[in-house]
Structures are given as structure tokens and as C-alpha cells.
Backbone as CSV, one residue per row, in Angstrom:
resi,resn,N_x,N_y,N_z,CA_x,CA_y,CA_z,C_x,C_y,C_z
1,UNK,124.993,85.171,113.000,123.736,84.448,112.853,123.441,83.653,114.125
2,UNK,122.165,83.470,114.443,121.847,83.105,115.629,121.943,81.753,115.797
3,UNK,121.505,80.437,114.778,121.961,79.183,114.283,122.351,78.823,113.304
4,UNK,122.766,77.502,112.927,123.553,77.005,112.227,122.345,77.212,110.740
5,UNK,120.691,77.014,111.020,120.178,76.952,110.085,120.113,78.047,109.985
6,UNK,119.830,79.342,110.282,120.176,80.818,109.991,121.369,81.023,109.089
7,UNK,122.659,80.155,109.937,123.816,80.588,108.940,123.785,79.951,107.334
8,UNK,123.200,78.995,107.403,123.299,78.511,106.136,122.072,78.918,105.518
9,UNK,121.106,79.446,106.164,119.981,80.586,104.976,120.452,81.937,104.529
10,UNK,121.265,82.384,105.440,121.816,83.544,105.066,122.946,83.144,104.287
11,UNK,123.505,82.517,104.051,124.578,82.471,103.061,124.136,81.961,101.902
12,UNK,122.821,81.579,102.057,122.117,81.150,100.532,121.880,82.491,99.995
13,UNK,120.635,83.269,100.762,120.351,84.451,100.082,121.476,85.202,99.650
14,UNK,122.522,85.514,100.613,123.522,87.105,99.849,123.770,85.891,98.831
15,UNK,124.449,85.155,98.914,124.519,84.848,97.131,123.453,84.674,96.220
16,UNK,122.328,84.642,96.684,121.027,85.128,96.033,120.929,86.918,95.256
17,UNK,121.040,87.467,96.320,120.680,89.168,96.763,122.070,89.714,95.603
18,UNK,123.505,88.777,95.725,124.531,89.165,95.261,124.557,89.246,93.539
19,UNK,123.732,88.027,93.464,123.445,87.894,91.608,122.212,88.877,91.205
20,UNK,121.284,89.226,91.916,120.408,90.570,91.843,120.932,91.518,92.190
21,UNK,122.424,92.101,92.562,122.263,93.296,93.178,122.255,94.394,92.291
22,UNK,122.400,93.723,90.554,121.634,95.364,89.668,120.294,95.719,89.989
23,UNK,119.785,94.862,90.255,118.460,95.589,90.508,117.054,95.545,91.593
24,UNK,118.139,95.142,92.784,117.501,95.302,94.109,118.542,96.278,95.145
25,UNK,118.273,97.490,94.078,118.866,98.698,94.583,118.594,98.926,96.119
26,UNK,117.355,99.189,96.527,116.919,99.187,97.936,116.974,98.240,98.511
27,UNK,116.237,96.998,97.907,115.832,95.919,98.703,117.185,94.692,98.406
28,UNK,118.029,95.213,98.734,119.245,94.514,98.138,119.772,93.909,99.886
29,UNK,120.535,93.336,99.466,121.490,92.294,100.520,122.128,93.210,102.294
30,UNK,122.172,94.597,101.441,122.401,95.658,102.447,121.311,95.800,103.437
31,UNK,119.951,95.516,102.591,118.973,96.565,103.696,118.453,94.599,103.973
32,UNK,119.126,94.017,103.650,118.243,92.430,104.463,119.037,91.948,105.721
33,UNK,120.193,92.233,105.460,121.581,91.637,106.251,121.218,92.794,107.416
34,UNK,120.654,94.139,107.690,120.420,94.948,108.450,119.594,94.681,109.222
35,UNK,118.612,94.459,108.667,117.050,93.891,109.073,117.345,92.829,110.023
36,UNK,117.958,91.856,109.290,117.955,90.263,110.117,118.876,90.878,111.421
37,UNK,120.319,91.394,111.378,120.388,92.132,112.646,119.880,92.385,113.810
38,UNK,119.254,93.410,113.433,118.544,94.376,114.217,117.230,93.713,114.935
39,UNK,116.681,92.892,114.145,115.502,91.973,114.619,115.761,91.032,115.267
40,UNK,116.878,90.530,115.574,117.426,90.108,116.384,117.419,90.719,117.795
41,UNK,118.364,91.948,117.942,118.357,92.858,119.225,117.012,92.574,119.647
42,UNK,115.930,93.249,118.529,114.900,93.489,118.862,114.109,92.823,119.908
43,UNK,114.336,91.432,119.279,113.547,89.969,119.860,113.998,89.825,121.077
44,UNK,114.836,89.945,121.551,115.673,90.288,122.589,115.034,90.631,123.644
45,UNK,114.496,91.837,123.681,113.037,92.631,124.411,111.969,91.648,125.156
46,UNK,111.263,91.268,123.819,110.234,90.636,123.756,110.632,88.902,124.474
47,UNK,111.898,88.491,124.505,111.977,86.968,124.537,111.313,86.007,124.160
48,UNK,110.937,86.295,122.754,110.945,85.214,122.055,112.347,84.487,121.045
49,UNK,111.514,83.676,119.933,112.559,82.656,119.797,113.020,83.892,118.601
50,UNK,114.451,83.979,118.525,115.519,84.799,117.590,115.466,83.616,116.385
51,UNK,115.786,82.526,116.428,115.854,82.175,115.426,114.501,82.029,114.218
52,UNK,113.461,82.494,114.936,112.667,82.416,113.824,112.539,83.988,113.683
53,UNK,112.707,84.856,114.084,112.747,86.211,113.595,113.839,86.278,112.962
54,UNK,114.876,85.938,113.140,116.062,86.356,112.035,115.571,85.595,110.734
55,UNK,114.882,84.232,111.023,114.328,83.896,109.478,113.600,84.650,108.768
56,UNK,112.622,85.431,109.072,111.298,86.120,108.869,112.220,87.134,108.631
57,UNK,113.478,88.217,109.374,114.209,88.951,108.534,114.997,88.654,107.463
58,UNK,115.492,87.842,107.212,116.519,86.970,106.347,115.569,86.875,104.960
59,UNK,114.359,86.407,105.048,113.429,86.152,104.105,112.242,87.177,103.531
60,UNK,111.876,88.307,104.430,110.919,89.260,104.265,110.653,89.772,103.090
61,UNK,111.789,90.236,102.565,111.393,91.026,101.237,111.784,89.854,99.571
62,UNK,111.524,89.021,100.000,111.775,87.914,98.708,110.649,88.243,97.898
63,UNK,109.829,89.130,97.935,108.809,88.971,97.223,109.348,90.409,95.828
64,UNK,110.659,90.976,96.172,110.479,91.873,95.217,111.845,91.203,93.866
65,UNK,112.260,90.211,94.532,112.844,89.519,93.802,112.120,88.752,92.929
66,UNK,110.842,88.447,93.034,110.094,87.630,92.347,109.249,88.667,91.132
67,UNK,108.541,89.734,92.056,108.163,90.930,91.131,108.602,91.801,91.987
68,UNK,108.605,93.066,90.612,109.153,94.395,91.165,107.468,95.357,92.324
69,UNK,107.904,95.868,93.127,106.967,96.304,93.958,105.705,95.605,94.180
70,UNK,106.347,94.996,94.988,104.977,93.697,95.225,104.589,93.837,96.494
71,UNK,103.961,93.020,96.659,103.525,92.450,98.374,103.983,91.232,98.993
72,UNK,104.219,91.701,100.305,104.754,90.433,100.930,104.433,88.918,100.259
73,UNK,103.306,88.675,100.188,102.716,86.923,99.952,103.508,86.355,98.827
74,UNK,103.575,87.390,97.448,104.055,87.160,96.301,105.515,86.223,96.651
75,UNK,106.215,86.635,97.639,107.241,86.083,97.744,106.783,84.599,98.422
76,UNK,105.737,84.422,99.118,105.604,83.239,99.872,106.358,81.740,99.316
77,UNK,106.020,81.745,98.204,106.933,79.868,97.439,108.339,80.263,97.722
78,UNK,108.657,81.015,97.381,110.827,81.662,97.344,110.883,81.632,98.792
79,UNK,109.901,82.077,99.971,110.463,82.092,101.300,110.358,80.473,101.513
80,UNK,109.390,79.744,101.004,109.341,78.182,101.646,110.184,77.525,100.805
81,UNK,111.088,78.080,99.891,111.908,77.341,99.225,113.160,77.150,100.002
82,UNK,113.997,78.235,100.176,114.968,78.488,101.145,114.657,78.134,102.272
83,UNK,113.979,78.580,103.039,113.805,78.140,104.420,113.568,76.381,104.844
84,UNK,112.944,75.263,103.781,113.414,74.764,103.399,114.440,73.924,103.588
85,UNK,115.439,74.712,102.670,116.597,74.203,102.241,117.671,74.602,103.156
86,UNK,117.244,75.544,104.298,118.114,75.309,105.406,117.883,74.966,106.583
87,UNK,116.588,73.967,106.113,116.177,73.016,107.558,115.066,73.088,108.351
88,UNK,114.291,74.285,108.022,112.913,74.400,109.112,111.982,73.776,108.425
89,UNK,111.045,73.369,109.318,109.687,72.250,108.436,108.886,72.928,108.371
90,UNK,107.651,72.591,108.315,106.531,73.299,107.143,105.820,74.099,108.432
91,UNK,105.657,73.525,109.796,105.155,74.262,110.973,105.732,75.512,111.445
92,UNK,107.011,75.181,110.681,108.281,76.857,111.231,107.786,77.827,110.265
93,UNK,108.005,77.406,109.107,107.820,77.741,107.889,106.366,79.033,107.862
94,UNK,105.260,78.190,108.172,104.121,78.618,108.758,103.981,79.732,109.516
95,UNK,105.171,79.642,110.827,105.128,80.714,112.044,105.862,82.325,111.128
96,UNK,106.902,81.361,110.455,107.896,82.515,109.808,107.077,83.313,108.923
97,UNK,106.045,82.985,108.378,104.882,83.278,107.038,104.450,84.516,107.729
98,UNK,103.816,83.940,108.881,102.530,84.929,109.485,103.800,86.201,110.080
99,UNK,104.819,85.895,110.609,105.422,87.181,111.588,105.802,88.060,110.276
100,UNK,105.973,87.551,108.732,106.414,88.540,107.670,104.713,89.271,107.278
101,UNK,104.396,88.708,107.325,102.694,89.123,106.933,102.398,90.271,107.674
102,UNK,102.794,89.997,109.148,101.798,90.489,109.698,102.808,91.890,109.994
103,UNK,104.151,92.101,109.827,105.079,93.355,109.855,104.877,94.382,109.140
104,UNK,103.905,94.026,107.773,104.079,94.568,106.747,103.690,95.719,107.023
105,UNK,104.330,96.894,106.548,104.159,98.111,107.437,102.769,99.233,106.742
106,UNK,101.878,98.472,105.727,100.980,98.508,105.328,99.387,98.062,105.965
107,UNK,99.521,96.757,106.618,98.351,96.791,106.956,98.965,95.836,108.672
108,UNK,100.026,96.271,109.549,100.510,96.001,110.443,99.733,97.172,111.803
109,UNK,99.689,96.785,113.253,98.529,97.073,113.922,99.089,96.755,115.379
110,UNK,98.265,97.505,116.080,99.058,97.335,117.428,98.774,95.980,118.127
111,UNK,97.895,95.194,117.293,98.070,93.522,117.952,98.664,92.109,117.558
112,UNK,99.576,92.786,116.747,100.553,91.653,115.933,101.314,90.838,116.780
113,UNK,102.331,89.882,116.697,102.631,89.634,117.614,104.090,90.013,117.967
114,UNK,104.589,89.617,119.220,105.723,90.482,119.752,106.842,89.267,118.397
115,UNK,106.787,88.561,117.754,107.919,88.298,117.075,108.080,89.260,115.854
116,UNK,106.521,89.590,115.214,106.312,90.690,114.040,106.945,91.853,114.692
117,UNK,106.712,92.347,116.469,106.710,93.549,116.506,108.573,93.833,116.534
118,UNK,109.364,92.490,116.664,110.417,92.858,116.237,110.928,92.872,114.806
119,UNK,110.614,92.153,114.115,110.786,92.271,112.953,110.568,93.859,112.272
120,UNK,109.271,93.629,112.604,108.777,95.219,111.789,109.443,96.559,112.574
121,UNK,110.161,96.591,113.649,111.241,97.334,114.172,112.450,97.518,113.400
122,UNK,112.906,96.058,113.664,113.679,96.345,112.506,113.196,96.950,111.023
123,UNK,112.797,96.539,110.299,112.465,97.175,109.222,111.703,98.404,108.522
124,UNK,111.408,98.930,110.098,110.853,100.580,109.484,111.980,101.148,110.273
125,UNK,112.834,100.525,110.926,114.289,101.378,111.495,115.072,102.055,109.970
126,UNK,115.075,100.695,109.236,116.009,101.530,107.468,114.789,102.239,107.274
127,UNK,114.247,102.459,107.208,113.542,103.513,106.509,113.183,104.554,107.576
128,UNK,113.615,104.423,108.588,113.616,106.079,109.107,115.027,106.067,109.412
129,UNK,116.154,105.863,108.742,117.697,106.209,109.109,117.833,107.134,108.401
130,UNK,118.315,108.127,108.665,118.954,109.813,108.491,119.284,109.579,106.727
131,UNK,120.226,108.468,107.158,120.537,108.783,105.722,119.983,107.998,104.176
132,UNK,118.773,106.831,104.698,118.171,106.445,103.698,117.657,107.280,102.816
133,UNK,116.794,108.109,103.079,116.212,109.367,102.333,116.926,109.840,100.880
134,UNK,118.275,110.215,102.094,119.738,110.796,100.735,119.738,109.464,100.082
135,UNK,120.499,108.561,100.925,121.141,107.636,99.573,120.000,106.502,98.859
136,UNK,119.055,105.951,99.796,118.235,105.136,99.040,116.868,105.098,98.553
137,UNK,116.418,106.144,98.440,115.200,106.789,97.841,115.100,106.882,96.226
138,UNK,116.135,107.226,96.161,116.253,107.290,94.623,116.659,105.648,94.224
139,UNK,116.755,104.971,95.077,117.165,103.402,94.300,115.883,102.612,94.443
140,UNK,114.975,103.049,95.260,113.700,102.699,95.440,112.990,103.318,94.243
141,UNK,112.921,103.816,94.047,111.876,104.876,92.889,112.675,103.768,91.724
142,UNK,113.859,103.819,91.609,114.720,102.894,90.435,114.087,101.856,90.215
143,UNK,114.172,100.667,91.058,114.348,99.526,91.468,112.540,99.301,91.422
144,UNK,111.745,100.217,91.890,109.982,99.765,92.132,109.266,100.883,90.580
145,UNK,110.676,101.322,90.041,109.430,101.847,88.584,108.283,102.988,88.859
146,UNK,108.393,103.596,90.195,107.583,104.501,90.590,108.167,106.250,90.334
147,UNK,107.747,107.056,90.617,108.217,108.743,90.909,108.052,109.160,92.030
148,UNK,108.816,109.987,92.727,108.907,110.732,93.704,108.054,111.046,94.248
149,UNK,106.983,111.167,93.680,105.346,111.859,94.145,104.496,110.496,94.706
150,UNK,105.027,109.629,94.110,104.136,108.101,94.719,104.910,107.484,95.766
151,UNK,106.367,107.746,95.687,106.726,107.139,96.954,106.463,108.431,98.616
152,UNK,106.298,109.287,97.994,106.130,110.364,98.695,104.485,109.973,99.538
153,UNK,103.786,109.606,98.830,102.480,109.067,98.878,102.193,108.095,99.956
154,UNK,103.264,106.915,99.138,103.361,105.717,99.832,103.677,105.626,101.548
155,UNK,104.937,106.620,101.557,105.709,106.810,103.266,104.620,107.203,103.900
156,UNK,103.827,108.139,103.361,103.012,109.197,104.770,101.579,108.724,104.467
157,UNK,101.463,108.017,103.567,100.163,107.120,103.636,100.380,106.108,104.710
158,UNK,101.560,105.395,104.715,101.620,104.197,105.376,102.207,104.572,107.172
159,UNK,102.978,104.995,107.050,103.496,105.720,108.220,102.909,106.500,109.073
160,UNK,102.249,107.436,108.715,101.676,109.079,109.587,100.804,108.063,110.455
161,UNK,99.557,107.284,110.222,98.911,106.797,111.153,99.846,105.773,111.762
162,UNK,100.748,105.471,111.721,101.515,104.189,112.676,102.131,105.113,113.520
163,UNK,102.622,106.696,113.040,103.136,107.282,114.021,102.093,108.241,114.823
164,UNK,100.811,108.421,114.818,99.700,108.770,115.444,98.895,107.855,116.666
165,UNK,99.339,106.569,115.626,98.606,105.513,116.967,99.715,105.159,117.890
166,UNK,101.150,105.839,118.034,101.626,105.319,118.983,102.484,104.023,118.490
167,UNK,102.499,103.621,117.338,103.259,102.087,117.471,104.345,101.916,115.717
168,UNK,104.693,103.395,115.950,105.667,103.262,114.666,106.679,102.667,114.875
169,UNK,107.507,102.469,116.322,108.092,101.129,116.699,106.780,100.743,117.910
170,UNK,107.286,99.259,118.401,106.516,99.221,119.344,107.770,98.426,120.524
171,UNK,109.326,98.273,120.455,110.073,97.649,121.424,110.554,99.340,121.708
172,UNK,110.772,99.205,123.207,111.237,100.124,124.186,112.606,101.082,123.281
173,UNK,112.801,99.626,123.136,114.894,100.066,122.636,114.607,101.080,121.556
174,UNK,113.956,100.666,120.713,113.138,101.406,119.341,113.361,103.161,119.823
175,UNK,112.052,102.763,120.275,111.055,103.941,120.709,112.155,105.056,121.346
176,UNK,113.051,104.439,122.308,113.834,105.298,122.862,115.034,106.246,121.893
177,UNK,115.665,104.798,120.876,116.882,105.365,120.715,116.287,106.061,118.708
178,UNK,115.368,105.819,118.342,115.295,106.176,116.814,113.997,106.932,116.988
179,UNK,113.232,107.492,117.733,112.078,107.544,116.969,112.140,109.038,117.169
180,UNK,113.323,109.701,117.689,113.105,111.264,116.931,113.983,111.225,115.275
181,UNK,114.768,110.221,115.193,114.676,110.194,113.342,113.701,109.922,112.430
182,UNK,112.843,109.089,112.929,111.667,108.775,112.840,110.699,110.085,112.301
183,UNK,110.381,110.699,113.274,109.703,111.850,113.336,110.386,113.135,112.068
184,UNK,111.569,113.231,112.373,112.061,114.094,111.280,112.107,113.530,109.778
185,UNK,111.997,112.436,109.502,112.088,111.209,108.518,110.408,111.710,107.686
186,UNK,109.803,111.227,108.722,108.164,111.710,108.108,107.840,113.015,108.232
187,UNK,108.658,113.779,108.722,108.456,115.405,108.420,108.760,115.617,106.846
188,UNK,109.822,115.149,106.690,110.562,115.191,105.537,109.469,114.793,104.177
189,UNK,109.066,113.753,104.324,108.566,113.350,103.081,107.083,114.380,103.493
190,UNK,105.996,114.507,104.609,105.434,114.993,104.383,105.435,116.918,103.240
191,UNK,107.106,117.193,103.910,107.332,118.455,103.073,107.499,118.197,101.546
192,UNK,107.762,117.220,101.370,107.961,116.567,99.580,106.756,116.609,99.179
193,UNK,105.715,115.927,100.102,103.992,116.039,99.495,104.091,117.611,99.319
194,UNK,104.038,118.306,100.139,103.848,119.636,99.814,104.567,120.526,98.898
195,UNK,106.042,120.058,98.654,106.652,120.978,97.509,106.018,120.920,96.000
196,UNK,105.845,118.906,96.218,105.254,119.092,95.148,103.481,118.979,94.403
197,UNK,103.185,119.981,95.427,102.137,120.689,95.109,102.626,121.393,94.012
198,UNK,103.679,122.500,94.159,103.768,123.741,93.600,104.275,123.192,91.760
199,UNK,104.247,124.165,91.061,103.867,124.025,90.109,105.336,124.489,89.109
200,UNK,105.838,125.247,90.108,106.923,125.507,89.342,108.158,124.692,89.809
201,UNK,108.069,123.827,90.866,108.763,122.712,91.345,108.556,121.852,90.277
202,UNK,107.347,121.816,90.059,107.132,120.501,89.013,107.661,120.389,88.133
203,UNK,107.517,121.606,87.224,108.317,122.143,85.876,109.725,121.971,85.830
204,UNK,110.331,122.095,86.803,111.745,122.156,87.263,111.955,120.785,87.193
205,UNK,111.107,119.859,88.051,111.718,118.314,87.775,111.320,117.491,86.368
206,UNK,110.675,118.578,85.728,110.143,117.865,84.316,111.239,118.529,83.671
207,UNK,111.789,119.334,83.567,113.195,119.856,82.839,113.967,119.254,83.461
208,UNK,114.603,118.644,84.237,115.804,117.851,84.876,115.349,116.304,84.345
209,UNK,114.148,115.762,84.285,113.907,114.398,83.922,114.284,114.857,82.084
210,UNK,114.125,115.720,81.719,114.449,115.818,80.031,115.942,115.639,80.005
211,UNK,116.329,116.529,80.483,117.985,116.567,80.660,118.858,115.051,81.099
212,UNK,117.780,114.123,81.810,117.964,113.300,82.418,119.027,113.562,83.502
213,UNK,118.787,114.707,84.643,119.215,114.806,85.692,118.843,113.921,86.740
214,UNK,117.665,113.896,86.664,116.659,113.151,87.424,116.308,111.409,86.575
């Protein structure tokens, strides 16, 4: 952790993340403790201040702890609670608000600012890692109450234009070392839109959801 108030927010949440971890399958302690990481390196780039991006990672996804598949804001009282309680005032608090807001990889844009643009590096990095797909796709669909066909929806709705305009990462380090997983990542789900077009795919996962394979 980058400071002392970092260390003692992060040791609030995993014992937060740790008493949810039945059912913040995805958005669990694994994919936050990654995030805050990596957004770190990130910030790095850019030289700005780390300690308020590791907050803004540390805190980002509090909103699905509050409700299941939500939006960033929902979490807003739970992020000013903690943050808070490990020392930043209401002006940090503020900065930390807008860099989670503005990452959100939904309505995020090539003029955010360079603390979002590490953050949100970090956090579309887990979701284009090789092996999220395999192992945490199905804990997402779990965990957000959705089907395969909507998160399928969701990735290449939200993604395809971030990777068209150029700014599916936007730090160098990014761009260089992930963004042909990246690319194969949204190949992938775009082929899921398309399998399940077909009709006898469908049938197949409606007999495996009976069986409860699926």
C-alpha cells in the first residue's frame, strides 16, 4: 500500500470483501486487491498522486456490495464511509468520487482525467485477462443475476467502441503489454453474440440449465 491511510482502508475492506465473499464472486477482494495494484503502476505513467488512485481502486466497486449490479454512485455513502474512516476529508473524498465516476467503463471517454485513466487501466486489465473469461464469467452472471447472452451484450456494448476509439487502455504500459489480450478477449465474447444467435446452441443451453449443468 502506498500510505499508511491506504493501509488501513485496505485492511478495512478485505475484511469487508472477506465477510461477502459468498457473494461477490467477481467483484470480490481478488479482483479489488488487483485493481488497487495495478492502478498504482499505472499512476506511475501519468505522475500523479498514487495515493488517491489506490483509494478510488480500493473503493470502486462498493457499489455492488450495496446492490447487486449496480452503478458506480450507488456505492457513493459506503465509499465516503471508509474513506473516512481511514483519514481523507471530504475534498479527497470528492477527488476520489469523480476519478471512480469517471473510469466507469460505461460512459468513460478519451477526456477523463489521467488519475481515472489509471484507474480504469487497471480495471478493464481483469477483464481482458486470458483467464477471466474461463474462471470469472460465470461468477459474474452468478453474483449480477444476469445470463450469458446479457453479459455477452454488456462486454461488446461497452467495450467494442472503447476499442475503436483508440482508448481501451489509454497508459503506454497498458497499450503495450495487454492490449493484444484485449483484442482476443473481445473477439471472444463478440463470437458468443454470434453462437448465440443459433438456435440449436440455444436448445442445448436450455437442456443443460434443466439438468442444471449450467
Amino acid at each position: 500500500m502506498v500510505t499508511t491511510r491506504t493501509t488501513l482502508l485496505a485492511a478495512e475492506l478485505e475484511a469487508l470483501y472477506k465477510d461477502r465473499s459468498a457473494d461477490m464472486l467477481f467483484h470480490g477482494w481478488h479482483h479489488i486487491y488487483f485493481v488497487a495494484k495495478k492502478a498504482i503502476i499505472f499512476a506511475e505513467e501519468f505522475e500523479v498522486d498514487k495515493e488517491l488512485v489506490e483509494a478510488a481502486g480500493l473503493t470502486h466497486d462498493l457499489n455492488y456490495l450495496v446492490e447487486i449490479n449496480s452503478e458506480p454512485e450507488v456505492g457513493k455513502d459506503l465509499r465516503a464511509e471508509y474513506l473516512t474512516k481511514a483519514g481523507f476529508d471530504p475534498t479527497e473524498i470528492e477527488k476520489i468520487e469523480t476519478i471512480v465516476m469517471s473510469e466507469h467503463t460505461a460512459t468513460r471517454h478519451a477526456d477523463i482525467s489521467d488519475e481515472s485513466k489509471a484507474l480504469s487501466d487497471a480495471d478493464t486489465l481483469f477483464k481482458a485477462l486470458p483467464i477471466t473469461p474461463i474462471l470469472f464469467a460465470g461468477h459474474f452472471i452468478t453474483e449480477n443475476q444476469i445470463d450469458i447472452k446479457r453479459l455477452a451484450s454488456k462486454v461488446v456494448g461497452e467495450q467494442k467502441p472503447l476499442m475503436d476509439q483508440g482508448i481501451y487502455f489509454y497508459t503506454n504500459i497498458a497499450k503495450n503489454k495487454y492490449l493484444g489480450w484485449a483484442k482476443v478477449n473481445l473477439s471472444l465474447w463478440e463470437n458468443v453474440q454470434q453462437a448465440l444467435e443459433d438456435d440449436d446452441i440455444n436448445e442445448m443451453l436450455s437442456i443443460a440449465r434443466e439438468l442444471k449443468a449450467i
